[in-house]
TINUFI-866161 format. One line per field, with one value per residue (C-alpha): y, x, z; residue number from 1; residue in one letter. Coordinates in nm, 2 decimals, decimal comma. Last residue first. Example, Ala and Ser with C-alpha at 12.3 -4.5 7.8 and 13.67 -1.06 7.14 Angstrom:
BEGIN
v = [-0,11|-0,45]
u = [1,37|1,23]
w = [0,71|0,78]
num = [2|1]
residu = [s|a]
! end
This chain:
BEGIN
v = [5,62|5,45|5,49|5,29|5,03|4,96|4,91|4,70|4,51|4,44|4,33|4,11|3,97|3,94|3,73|3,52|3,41|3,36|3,12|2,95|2,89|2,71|2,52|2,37|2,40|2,51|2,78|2,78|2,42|2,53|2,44|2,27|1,95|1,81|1,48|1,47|1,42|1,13|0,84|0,80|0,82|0,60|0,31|0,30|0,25|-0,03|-0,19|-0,21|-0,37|-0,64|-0,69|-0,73|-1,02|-0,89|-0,95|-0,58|-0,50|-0,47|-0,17|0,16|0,26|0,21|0,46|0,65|0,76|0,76|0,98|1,27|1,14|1,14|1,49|1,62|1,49|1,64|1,96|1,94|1,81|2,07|2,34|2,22|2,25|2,65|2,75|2,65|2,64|3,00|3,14|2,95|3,06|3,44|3,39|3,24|3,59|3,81|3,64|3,69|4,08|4,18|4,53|4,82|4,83|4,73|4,78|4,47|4,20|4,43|4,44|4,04|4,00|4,18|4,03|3,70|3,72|3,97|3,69|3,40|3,57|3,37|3,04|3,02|3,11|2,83|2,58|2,65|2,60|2,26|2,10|1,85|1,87|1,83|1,54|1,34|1,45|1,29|1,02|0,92|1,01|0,75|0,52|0,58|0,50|0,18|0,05|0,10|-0,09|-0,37|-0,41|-0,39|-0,67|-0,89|-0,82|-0,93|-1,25|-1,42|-1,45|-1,26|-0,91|-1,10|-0,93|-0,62|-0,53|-0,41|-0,03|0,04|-0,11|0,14|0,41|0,28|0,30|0,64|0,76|0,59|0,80|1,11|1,05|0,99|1,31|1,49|1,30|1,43|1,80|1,79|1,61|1,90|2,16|2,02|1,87|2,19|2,42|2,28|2,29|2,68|2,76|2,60|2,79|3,09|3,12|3,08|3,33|3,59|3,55|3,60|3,88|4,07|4,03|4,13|4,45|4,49|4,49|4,68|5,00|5,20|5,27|5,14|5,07|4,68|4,53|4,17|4,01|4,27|4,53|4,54|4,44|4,20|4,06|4,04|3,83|3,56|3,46|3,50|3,45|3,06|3,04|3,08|2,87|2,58|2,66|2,61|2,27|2,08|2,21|2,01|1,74|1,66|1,66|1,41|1,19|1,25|1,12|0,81|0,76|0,82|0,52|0,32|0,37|0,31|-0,03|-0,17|-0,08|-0,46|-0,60|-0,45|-0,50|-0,47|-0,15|0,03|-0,08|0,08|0,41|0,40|0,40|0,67|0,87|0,77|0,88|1,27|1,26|1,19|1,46|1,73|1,92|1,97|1,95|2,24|2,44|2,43|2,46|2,79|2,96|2,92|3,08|3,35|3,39|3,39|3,67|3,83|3,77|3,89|4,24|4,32|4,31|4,52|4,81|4,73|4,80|5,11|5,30|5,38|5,09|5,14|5,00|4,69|4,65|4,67|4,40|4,22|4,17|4,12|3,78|3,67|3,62|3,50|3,20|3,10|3,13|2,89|2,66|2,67|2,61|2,29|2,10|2,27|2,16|1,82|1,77|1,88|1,66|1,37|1,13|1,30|1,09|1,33|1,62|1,58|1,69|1,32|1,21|1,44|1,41|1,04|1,06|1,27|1,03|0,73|0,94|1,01|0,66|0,39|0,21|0,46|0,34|0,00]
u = [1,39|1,06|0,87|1,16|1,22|0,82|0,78|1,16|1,01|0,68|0,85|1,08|0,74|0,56|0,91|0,91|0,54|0,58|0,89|0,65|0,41|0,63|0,73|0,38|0,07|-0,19|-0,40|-0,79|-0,96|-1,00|-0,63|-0,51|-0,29|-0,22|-0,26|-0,19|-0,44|-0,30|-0,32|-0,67|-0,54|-0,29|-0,56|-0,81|-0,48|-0,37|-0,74|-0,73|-0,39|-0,52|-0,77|-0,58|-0,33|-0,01|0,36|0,38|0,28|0,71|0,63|0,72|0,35|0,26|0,59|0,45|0,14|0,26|0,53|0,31|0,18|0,54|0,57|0,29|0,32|0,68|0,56|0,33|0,62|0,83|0,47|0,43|0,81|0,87|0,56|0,62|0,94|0,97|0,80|1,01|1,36|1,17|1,12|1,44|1,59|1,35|1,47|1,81|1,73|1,56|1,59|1,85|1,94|1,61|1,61|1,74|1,59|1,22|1,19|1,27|1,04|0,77|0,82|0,78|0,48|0,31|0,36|0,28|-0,09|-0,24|-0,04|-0,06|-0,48|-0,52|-0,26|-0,47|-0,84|-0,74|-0,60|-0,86|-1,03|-0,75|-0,59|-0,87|-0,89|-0,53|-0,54|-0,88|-0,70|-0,43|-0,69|-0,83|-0,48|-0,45|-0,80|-0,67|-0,33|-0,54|-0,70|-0,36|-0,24|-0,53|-0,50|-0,13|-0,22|-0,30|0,08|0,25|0,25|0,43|0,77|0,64|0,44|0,75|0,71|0,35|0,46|0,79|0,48|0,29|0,55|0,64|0,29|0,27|0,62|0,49|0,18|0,35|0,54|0,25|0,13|0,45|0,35|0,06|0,20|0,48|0,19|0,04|0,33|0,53|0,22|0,12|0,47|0,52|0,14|0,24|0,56|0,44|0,18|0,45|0,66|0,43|0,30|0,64|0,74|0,42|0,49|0,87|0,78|0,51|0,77|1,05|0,77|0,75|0,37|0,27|0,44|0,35|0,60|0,51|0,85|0,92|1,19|1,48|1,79|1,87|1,54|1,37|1,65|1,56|1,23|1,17|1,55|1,48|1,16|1,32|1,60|1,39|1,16|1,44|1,59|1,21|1,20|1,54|1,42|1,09|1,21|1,46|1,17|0,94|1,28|1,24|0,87|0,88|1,15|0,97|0,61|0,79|0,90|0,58|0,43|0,57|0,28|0,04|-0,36|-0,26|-0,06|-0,32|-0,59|-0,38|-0,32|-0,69|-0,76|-0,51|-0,70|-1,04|-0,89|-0,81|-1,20|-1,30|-1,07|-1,20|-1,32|-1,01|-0,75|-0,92|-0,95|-0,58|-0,46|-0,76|-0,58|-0,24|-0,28|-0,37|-0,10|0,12|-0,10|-0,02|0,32|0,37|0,15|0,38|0,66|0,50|0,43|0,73|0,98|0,73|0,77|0,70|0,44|0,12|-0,13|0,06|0,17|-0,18|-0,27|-0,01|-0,11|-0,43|-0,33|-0,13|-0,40|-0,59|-0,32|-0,41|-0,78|-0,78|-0,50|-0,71|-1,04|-1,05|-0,89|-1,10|-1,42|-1,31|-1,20|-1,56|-1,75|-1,54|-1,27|-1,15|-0,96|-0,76|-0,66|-0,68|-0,36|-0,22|-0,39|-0,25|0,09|0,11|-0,03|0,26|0,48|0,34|0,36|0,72|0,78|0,60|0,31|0,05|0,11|0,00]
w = [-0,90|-0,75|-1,09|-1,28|-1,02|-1,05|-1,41|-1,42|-1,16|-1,32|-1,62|-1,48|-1,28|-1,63|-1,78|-1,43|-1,45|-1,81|-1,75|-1,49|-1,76|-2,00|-1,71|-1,65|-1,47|-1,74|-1,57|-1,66|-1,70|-1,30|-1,22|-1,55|-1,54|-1,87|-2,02|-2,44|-2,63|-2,89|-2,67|-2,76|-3,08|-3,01|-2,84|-3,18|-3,39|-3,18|-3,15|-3,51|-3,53|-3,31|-3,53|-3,82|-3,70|-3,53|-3,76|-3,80|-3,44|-3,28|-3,03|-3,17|-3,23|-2,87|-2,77|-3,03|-2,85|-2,52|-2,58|-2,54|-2,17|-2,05|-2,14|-1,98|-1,68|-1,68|-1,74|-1,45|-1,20|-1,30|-1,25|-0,93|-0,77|-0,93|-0,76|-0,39|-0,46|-0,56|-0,28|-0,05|-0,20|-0,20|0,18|0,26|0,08|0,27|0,61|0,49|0,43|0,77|0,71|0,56|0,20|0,05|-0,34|-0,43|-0,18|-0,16|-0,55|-0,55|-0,28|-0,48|-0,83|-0,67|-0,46|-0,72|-1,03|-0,84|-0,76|-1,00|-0,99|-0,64|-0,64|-0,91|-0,70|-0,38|-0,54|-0,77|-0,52|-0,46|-0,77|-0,92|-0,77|-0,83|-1,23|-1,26|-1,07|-1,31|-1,59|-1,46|-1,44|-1,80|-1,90|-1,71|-1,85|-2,18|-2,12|-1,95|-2,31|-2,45|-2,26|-2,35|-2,69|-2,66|-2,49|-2,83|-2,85|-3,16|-2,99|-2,67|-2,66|-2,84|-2,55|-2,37|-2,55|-2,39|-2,06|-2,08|-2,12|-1,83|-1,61|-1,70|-1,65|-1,29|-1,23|-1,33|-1,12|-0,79|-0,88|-0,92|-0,54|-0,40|-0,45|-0,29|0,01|0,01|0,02|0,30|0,51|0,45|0,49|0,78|0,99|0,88|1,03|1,36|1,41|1,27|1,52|1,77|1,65|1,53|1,93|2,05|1,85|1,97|2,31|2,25|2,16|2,35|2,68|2,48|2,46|2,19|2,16|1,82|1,49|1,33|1,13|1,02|1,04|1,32|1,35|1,62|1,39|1,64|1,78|1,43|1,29|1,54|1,45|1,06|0,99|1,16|1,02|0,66|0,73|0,88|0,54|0,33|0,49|0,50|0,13|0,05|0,28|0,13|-0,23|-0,10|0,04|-0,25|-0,56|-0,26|-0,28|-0,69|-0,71|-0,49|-0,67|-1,01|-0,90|-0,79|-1,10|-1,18|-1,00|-1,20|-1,10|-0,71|-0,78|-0,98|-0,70|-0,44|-0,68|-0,71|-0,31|-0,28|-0,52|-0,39|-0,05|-0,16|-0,30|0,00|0,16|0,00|0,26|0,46|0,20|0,00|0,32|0,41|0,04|0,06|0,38|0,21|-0,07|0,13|0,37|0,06|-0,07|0,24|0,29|-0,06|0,00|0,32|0,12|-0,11|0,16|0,35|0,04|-0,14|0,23|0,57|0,56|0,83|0,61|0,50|0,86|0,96|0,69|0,76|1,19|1,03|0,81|1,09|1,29|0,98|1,01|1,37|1,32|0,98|1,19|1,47|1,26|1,12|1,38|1,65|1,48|1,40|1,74|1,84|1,59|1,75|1,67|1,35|1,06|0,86|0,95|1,36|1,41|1,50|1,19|0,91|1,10|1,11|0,77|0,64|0,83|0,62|0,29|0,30|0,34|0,20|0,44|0,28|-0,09|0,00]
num = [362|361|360|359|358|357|356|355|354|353|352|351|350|349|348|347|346|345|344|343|342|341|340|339|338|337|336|335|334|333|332|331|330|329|328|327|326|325|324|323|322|321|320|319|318|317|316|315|314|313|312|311|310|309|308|307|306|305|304|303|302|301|300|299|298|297|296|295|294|293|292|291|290|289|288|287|286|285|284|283|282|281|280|279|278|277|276|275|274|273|272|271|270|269|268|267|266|265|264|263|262|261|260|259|258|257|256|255|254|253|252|251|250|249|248|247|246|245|244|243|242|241|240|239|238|237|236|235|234|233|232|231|230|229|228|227|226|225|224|223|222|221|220|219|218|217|216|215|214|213|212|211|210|209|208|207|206|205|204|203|202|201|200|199|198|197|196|195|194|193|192|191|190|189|188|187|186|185|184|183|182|181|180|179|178|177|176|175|174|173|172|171|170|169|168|167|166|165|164|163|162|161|160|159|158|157|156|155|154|153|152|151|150|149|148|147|146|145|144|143|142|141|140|139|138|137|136|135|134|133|132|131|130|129|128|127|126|125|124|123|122|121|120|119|118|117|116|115|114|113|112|111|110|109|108|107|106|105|104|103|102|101|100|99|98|97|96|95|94|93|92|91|90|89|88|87|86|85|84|83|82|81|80|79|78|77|76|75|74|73|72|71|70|69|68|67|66|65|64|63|62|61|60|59|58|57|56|55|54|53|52|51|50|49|48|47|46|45|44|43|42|41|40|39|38|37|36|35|34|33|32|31|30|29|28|27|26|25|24|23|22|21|20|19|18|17|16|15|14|13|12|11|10|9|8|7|6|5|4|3|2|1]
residu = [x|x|x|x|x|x|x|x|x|x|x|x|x|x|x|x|x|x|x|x|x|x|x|x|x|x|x|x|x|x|x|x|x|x|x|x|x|x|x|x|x|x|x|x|x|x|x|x|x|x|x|x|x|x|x|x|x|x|x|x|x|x|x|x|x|x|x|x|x|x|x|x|x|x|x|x|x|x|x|x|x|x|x|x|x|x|x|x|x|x|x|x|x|x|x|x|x|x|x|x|x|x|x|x|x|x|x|x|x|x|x|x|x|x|x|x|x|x|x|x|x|x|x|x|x|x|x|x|x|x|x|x|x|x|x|x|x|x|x|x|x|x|x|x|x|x|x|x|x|x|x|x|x|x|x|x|x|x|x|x|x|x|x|x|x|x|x|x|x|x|x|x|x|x|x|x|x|x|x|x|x|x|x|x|x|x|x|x|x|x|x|x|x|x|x|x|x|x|x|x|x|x|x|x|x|x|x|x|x|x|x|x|x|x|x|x|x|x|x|x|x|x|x|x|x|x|x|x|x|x|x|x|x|x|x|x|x|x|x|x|x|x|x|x|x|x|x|x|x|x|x|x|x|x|x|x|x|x|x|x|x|x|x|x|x|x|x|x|x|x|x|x|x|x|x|x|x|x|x|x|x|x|x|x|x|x|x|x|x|x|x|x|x|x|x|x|x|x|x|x|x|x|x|x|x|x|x|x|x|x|x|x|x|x|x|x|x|x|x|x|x|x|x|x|x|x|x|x|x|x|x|x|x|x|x|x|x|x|x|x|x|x|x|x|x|x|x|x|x|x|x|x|x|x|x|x|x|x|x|x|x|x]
! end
């Protein structure tokens, strides 16, 4: 089973032991669901006064980014939580792809072990972005989410402490959230590849009658994958659209605020823009690759060894590539493609944006 592989066995430790997943009581799902909501909107206002209180262009749009982010992350949060049926039909299917090919087996490993470094790359970004977040602050004397009131040392540290905390619980929710997303793409990408090496190998039995049979369980593979892929989205849909929508402002505005702002909590700016750009840069790789697997489908089919085949196998062949034709492609709403080719728009628009704002602020 896909849940007794590592990273996905500690994510549902995590999911469980916070109440995620599998609630004991109405009231433990009530508190579940909205501590993290309460805790995050927290730190939604103390932006939003910081946003309204900015000295200048840098606070103001750094400020902005934080919020957005803060946004984003509200609606993952949400579209976990009440979408978790279909989030178990998924894991359900994968199960059911395993049982019905043995030799999947392999791709599931690989994938689980490509999540597990994934995991610890983000796992070491976010530890430095908390870590500037919290202790940064008490050096250079200025909060993460700046808020000017009475000077006072005592309501200083008050308010560092609660940003801290809350930021403590908020940064452990979006790495298991948004990380699990991520390691379900690349749970996908490796199904697809699987399927196309399958598509290749069926030239070794083409001249046995088993050859139909194999490409009928070829057929119900690919609608399974579509399946995967129409599962995921409805799950994730809501966070990945708002991401991939407001990408451009997150990263042209911490890359304004890491050039243009001599003084300030720089490093924690700098882990911030490595986290925004993971968080979009991670989806969209994973898309493209989805996408190119699913293209080679077609010929990979076409390159197996069916000249010697009776007619009606060739039939079902041709029926099966242009099936195979339309390629698979991850789309948040049927709106935003997420690919790479998007995420070199995001950074062209955000060059410009920069170059827009740069200009009016000299």
């Amino acid at each position: 089973m896909l849940l007794n592989r590592e990273p996905y066995k500690t994510a549902f430790k995590v999911f469980t032991f916070l109440g995620f997943w599998d609630e004991i009581s109405i009231v433990q799902r009530r508190w579940t669901f909205k501590l993290p909501i309460f805790l995050i909107f927290v730190l939604v206002l103390m932006d939003l006064v910081s946003f309204f209180q900015a000295y200048d262009l840098n606070d103001a749009l750094m400020a902005l980014a934080i919020f957005f982010m803060l946004l984003v992350i509200i609606f993952s949060i949400l579209d976990f939580f009440y979408k978790k049926e279909q989030l178990k039909k998924f894991l359900v299917l994968v199960d059911e792809i395993e049982s019905e090919n043995s030799d999947v087996s392999v791709y599931i490993d690989k994938a689980c072990k490509l999540n597990t470094l994934i995991y610890l790359v983000v796992f070491v970004v976010l530890t430095f972005t908390f870590l500037t977040a919290a202790i940064v602050p008490l050096f250079i004397h200025k909060l993460t989410f700046p808020i000017y009131i009475h000077e006072s040392a005592i309501i200083f540290y008050s308010l560092w402490f609660i940003q801290t905390l809350i930021s403590v619980y908020s940064t452990f929710i979006v790495y298991i959230l948004f990380e699990f997303r991520n390691s379900l793409l690349v749970l996908i990408a490796h199904i697809l590849t699987y399927y196309r090496h399958k598509l290749c190998n069926l030239s070794s039995i083409v001249a046995d009658q088993k050859a139909k049979m194999e490409l009928q369980k070829s057929v119900k593979l690919h609608l399974q994958i579509k399946e995967l892929i129409r599962l995921f989205m409805d799950v994730f849909s809501a966070g990945l659209y708002l991401l991939l929508t407001l990408s451009t402002i997150i990263i042209v505005s911490v890359i304004y605020v890491v050039i243009n702002s001599p003084h300030g909590n720089q490093s924690f700016v700098l882990c911030l823009a490595a986290t925004a750009f993971c968080h979009i840069f991670i989806p969209c790789i994973h898309g493209s690759n989805i996408e190119s697997e699913s293209e080679k489908l077609s010929y990979s089919l076409f390159s197996s060894d069916w000249t010697n085949s009776d007619i009606k196998y060739q039939k079902m062949m041709i029926i099966v590539m242009e099936n195979l034709k339309q390629s698979l492609r991850l789309r948040a709403f049927g709106l935003s493609e997420i690919n790479l080719e998007f995420f070199v728009q995001t950074l062209n628009t955000a060059y410009s944006m920069y170059a827009v704002l740069n200009s009016i602020s000299n």
